[in-house]
C-alpha positions in Angstrom: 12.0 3.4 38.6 8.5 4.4 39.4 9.1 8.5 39.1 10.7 8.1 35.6 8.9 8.3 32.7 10.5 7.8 28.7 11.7 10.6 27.3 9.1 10.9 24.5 6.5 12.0 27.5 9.2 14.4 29.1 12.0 16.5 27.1 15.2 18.1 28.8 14.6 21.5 29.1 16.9 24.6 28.0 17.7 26.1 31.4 21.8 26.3 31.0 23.5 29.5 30.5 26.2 30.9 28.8 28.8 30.8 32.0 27.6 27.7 33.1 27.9 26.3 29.2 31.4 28.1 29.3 32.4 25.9 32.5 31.4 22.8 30.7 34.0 23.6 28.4 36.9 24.7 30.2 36.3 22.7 33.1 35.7 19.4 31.5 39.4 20.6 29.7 41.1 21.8 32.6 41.6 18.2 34.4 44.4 16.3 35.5 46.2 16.8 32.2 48.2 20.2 32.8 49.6 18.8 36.2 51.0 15.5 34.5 51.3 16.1 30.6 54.2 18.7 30.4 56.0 15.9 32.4 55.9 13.3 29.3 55.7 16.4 26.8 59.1 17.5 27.9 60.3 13.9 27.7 59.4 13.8 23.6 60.8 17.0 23.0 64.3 18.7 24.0 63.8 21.9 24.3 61.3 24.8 26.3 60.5 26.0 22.2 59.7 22.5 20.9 57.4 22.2 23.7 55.4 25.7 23.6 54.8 24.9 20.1 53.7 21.5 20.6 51.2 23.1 23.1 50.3 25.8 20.7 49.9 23.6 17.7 47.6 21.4 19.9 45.9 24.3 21.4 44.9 25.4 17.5 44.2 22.2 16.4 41.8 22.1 18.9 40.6 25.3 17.7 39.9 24.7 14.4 38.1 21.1 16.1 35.7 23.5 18.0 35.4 25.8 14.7 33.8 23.5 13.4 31.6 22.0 16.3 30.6 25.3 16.7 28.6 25.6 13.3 27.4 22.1 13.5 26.3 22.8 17.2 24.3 26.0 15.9 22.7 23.3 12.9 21.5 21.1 14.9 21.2 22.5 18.7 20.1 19.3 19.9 21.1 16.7 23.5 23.7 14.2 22.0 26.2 16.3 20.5 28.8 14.2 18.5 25.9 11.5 18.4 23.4 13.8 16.5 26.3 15.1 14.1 27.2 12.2 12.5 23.6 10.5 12.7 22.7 14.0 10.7 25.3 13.4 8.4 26.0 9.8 8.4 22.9 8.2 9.0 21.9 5.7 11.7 25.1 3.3 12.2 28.0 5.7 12.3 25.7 7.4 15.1 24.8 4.4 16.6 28.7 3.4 16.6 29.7 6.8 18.1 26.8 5.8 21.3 28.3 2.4 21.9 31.9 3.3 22.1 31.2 6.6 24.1 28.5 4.4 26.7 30.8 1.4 27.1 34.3 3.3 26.4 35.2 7.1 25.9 33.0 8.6 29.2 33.5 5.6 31.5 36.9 5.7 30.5 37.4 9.4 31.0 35.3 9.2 34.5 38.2 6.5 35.8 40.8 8.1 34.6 40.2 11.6 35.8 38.8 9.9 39.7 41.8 7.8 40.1 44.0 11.0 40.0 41.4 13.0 42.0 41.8 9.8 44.5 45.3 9.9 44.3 45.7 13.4 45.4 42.7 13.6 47.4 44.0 10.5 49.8 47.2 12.6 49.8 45.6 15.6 51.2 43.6 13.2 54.2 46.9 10.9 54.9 45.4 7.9 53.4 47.1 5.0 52.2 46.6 4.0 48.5 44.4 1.0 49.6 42.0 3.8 50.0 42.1 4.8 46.4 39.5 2.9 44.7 36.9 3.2 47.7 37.5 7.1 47.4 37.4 7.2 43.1 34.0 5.2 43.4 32.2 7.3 46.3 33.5 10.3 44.1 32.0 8.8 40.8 28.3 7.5 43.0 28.1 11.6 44.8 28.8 13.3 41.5 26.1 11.0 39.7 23.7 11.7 42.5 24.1 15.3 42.2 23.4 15.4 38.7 20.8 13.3 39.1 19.2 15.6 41.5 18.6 18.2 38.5 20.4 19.8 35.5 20.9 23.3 37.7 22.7 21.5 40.4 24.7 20.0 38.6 25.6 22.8 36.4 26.0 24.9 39.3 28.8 22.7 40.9 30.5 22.5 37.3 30.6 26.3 37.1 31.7 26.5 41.2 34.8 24.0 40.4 35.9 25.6 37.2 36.1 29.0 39.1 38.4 27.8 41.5 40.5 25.5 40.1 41.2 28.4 37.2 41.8 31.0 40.1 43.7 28.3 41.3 46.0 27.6 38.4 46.2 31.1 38.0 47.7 31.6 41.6 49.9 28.7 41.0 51.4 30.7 37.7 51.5 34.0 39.4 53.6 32.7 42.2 56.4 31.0 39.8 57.4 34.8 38.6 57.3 36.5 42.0 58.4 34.2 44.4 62.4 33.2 44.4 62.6 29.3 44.0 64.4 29.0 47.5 63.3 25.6 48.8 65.4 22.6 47.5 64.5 20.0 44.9 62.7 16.9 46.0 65.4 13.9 45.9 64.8 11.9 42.7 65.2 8.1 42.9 68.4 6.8 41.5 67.9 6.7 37.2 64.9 9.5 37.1 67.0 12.0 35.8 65.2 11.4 32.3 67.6 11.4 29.5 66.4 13.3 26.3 64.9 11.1 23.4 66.8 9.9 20.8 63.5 9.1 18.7 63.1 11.2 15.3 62.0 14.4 15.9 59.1 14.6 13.8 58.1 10.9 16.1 58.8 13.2 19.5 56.5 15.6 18.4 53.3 13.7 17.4 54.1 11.0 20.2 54.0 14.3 22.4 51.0 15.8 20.7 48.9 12.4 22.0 49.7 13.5 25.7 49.1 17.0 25.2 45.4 16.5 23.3 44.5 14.6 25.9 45.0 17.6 28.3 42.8 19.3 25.8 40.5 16.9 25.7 37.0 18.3 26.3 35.9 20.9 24.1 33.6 18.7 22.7 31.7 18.0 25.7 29.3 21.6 25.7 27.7 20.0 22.6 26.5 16.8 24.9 23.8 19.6 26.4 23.2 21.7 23.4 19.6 20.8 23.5 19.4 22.4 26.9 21.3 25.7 26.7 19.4 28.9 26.2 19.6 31.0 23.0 22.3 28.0 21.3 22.7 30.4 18.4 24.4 33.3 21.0 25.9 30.5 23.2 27.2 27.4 22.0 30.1 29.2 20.0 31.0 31.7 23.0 31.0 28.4 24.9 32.8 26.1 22.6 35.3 28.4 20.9 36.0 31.5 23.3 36.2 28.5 25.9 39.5 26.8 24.4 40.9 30.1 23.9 40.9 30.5 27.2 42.5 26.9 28.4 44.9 27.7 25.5 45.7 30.8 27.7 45.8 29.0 30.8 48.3 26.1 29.2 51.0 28.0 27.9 51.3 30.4 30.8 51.4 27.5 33.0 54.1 26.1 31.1 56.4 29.1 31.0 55.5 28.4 34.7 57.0 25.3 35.1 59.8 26.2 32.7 60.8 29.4 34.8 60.8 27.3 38.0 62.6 24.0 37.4 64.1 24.1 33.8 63.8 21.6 31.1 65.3 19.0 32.8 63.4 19.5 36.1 60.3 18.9 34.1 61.3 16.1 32.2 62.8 14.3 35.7 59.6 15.2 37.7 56.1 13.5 36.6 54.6 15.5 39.4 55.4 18.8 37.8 53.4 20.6 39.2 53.3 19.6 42.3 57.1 19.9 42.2 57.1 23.7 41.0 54.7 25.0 44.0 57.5 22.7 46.6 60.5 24.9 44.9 58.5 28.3 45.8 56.8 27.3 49.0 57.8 23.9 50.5 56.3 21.5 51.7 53.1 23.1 52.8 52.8 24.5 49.2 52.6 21.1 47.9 50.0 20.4 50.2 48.0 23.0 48.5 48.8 22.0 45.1 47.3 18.5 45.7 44.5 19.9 46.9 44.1 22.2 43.8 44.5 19.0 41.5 41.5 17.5 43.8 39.3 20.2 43.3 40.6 20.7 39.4 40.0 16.8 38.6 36.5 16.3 40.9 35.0 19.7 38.5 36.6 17.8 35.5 34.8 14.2 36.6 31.6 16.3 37.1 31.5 17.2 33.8 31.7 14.2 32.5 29.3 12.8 34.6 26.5 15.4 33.2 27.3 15.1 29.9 28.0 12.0 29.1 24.9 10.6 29.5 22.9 12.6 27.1 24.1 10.6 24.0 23.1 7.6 25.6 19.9 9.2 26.5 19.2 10.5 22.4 20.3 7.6 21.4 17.3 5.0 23.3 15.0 7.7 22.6 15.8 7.4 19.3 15.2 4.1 19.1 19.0 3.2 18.9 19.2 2.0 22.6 17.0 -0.2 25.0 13.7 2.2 25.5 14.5 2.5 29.1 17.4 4.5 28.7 15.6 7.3 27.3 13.8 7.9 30.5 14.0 11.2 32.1 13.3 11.8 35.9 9.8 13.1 36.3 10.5 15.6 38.9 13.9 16.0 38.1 14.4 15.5 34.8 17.5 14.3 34.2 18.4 11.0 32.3 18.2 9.0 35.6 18.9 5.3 33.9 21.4 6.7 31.6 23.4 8.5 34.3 23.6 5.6 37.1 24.8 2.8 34.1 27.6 5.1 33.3 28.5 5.4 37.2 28.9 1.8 37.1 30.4 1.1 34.6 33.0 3.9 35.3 33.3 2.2 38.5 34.3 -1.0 36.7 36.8 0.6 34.3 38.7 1.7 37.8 38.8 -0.9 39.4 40.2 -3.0 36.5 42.7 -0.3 35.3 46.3 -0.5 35.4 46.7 3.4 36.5 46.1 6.3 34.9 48.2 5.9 31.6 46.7 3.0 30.6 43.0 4.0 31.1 43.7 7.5 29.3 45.5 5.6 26.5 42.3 4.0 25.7 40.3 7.0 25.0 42.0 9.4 23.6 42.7 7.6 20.3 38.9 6.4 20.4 37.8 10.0 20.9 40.0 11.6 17.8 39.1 8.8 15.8 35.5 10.2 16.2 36.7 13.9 16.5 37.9 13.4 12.7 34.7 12.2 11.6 32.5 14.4 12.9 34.6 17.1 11.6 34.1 15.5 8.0 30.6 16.0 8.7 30.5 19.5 8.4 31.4 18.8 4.5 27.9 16.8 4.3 26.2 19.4 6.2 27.4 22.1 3.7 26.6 20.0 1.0 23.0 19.6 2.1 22.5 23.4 2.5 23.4 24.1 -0.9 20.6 21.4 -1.8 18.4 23.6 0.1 17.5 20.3 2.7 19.2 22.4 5.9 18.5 26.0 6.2 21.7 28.2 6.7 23.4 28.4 10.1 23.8 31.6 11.7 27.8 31.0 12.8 29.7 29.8 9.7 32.8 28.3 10.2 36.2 30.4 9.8 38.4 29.9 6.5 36.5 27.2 5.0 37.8 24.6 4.1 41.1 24.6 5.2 40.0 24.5 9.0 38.2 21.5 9.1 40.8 19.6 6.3 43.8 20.5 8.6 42.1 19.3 11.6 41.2 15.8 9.8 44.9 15.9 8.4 46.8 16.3 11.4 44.1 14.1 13.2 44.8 10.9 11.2 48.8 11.8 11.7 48.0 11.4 15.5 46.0 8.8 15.5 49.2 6.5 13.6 51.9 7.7 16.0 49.7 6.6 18.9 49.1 3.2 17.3 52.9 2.6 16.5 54.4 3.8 19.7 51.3 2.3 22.0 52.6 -0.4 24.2 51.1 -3.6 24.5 47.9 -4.4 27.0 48.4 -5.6 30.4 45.7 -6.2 32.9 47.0 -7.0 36.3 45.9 -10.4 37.4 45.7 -11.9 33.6 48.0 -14.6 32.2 48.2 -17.6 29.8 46.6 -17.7 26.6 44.4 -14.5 27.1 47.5 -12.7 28.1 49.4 -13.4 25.1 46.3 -12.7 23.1 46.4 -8.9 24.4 50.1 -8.2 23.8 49.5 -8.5 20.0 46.8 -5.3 21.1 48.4 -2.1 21.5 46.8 0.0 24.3 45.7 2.4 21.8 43.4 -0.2 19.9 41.4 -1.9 22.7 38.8 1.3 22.5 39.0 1.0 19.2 38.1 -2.2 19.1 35.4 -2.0 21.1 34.0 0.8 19.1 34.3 -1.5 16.2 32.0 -3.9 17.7 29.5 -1.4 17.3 28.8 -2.3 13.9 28.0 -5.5 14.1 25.4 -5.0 17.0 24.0 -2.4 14.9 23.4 -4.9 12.5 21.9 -7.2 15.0 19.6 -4.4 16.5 18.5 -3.5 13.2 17.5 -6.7 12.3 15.2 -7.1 15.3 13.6 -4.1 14.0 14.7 -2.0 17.0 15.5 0.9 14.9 12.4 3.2 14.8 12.0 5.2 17.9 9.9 4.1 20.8 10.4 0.0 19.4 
């Protein structure tokens, strides 16, 4: 790549603003998630109550999450969010770990998953049959990347363009649930999709639930990725991380009263497509029409997102010495982290192509990701404990009723985290059988991203023994 250069001779500039730093967050939130996950939410749980304070309790714990990101973002207001927490506090192979999982796992995961529903939807809105799925999720993944390649405003720009509409969007869809009279009949169900209510124990129902509904909150973290080029980080990165899942917390529960209002609990328990099946009850079929192009334009903002963040940690990382040097290099005219952004397009393209479908590529994130979440929440502990040693001066946003926050986040993380490993089904990859087959069925979905982040460990211990470590090697 002649016009790259490493990133020790060029360094990411602060040129992002509070709204665009805002869009990050509730765009890269805002996804698929809302449009699918009160569908298996309302399958867990019985009643309309249950659910809004599922998605409540989700929303909070998500608060207190960004709570604490916030302070540690104001700490250390540096690219590689999550990455530079837990190096900071951690040291060099819990940092290094983070890296590996989020460069081979957590992004390109979150990449396939959110561009095969963007494909789904999108061939919808052309006419195209679902042969054309994967060809239109991998020209998705290659534009996005090639826009944010082509400079950190451009592709901030088109992050704070989609957010706008697809909140005005969501917005519209919510207004016209309570004044417009539900007069067009309900889509025919197959026979058997009536879904019957759970007979699991309701405490089960609930955190089984709460794994579908944090992974529609899923991105508040992803702000921190740039933190190292937003303006004024002190001012910004808690408007932008907090005040931003406020307001998806907003968004969620009015869309759920919604889809409550329109088609009941059993309507959203029968129909995955909820809410694609609300907006045909109001307006037919020429509303539904609309509503898959509102997902497209809701899941391409979300998949732009992670395309311009994601590649930052892998970026600190090789310019820490952590990664191969290349990966640390920054455009020259550009720069952006031109290596580190095209090897996440392919390997996001790889991850769709060999996924099952949506639910099984999502499942292997979202545990990964709180597994992570928790930890770096546990950092803030040593980063308090270092201020009071006087090695970290004081951070000018201090994290609301400390300790508590971050203790009930870790808490109710690690009681996640089990009912998604108990409940996970087993791996399947289409096309696999034998020996290697029956090997992944003794691997619940939930641990393959685990796993892999596991493996981190020991190739840190290999890298550090080549004497890799120290930046620049």
């Amino acid at each position: 790549m002649a016009d790259s250069q490493p990133a020790t001779q060029a360094h990411l500039k602060r040129q992002i603003g509070l709204y665009a730093a805002t869009a990050i967050t509730v765009g890269n939130i805002i996804g698929s998630g809302i449009f699918r996950s009160p569908h298996s939410v309302a399958s867990e749980l019985t009643t309309f109550p249950l659910v809004l304070t599922a998605w409540i309790v989700g929303g909070l714990l998500s608060i207190c999450g960004s709570l604490v990101l916030a302070e540690l973002a104001v700490t250390h207001p540096k690219t590689g969010g999550l990455y530079v927490f837990l190096r900071e506090s951690f040291g060099d192979a819990f940092a290094f770990v983070f890296g590996w999982a989020n460069l081979w796992v957590i992004k390109p995961t979150v990449v396939a998953s959110i561009t095969s529903v963007f494909a789904l939807y999108f061939c919808q809105v052309m006419g195209w049959g679902h042969d054309a799925e994967f060809a239109t999720g991998a020209a998705a993944i290659l534009f996005l990347t090639f826009v944010n390649w082509l400079g950190v405003k451009e592709g901030t720009r088109t992050q704070s363009l989609l957010t706008t509409l697809k909140v005005i969007g969501i917005l519209g869809l919510c207004v016209a649930a309570f004044t417009i009279p539900a007069t067009h009949p309900a889509t025919a169900l197959a026979d058997g999709a009536v879904a019957e209510a759970t007979t699991k124990p309701l405490m089960t129902a609930f955190f089984v639930a709460m794994v579908s509904i944090l992974f529609a909150y899923d991105g508040w973290t992803d702000s921190t990725y740039v933190a190292g080029e937003v303006v004024n980080p002190q001012r910004t990165m808690p408007i932008a991380i907090v005040w931003g899942t406020w307001a998806v917390i907003g968004v969620y529960v009015l869309t759920n009263f919604a889809y409550f209002h329109v088609l009941g609990a059993e309507g959203v328990r029968s129909y995955e497509a909820v809410g694609s099946e609300t907006i045909h009850r109001l307006l037919g079929d020429w509303g539904a029409r609309a509503l898959a192009v509102l997902v497209a334009v809701s899941t391409f903002g979300t998949t732009n997102g992670s395309i311009l963040t994601g590649p930052r940690v892998t970026q600190a990382m090789a310019a820490d010495g952590l990664l191969w040097k290349p990966m640390a290099a920054l455009d020259a005219k550009r720069e952006t982290p031109s290596m580190a952004l095209w090897v996440q397009a392919v390997l996001s393209i790889v991850w769709l192509k060999v996924a099952g479908g949506f639910d099984d590529v999502s499942g292997w994130f979202v545990t990964t990701s709180w597994m992570f979440y928790g930890l770096t929440t546990a950092a803030l502990f040593v980063q308090r404990a270092r201020e009071s040693r006087g090695e970290i001066a004081k951070p000018s946003y201090r994290t609301p009723l400390y300790p508590l926050t971050p203790v009930l986040f870790i808490v109710t993380t690690l009681a996640i985290i089990y009912a998604d490993f108990t409940s996970s089904t087993p791996l399947q990859f289409d096309g696999v059988t034998g020996p290697i087959a029956s090997v992944l069925a003794l691997v619940p979905r939930a641990g393959l991203g685990v796993l892999i982040a596991l493996l981190g460990f020991p190739v840190y211990a290999i890298w550090k023994r080549g004497g890799r470590t120290k930046a620049g090697a």
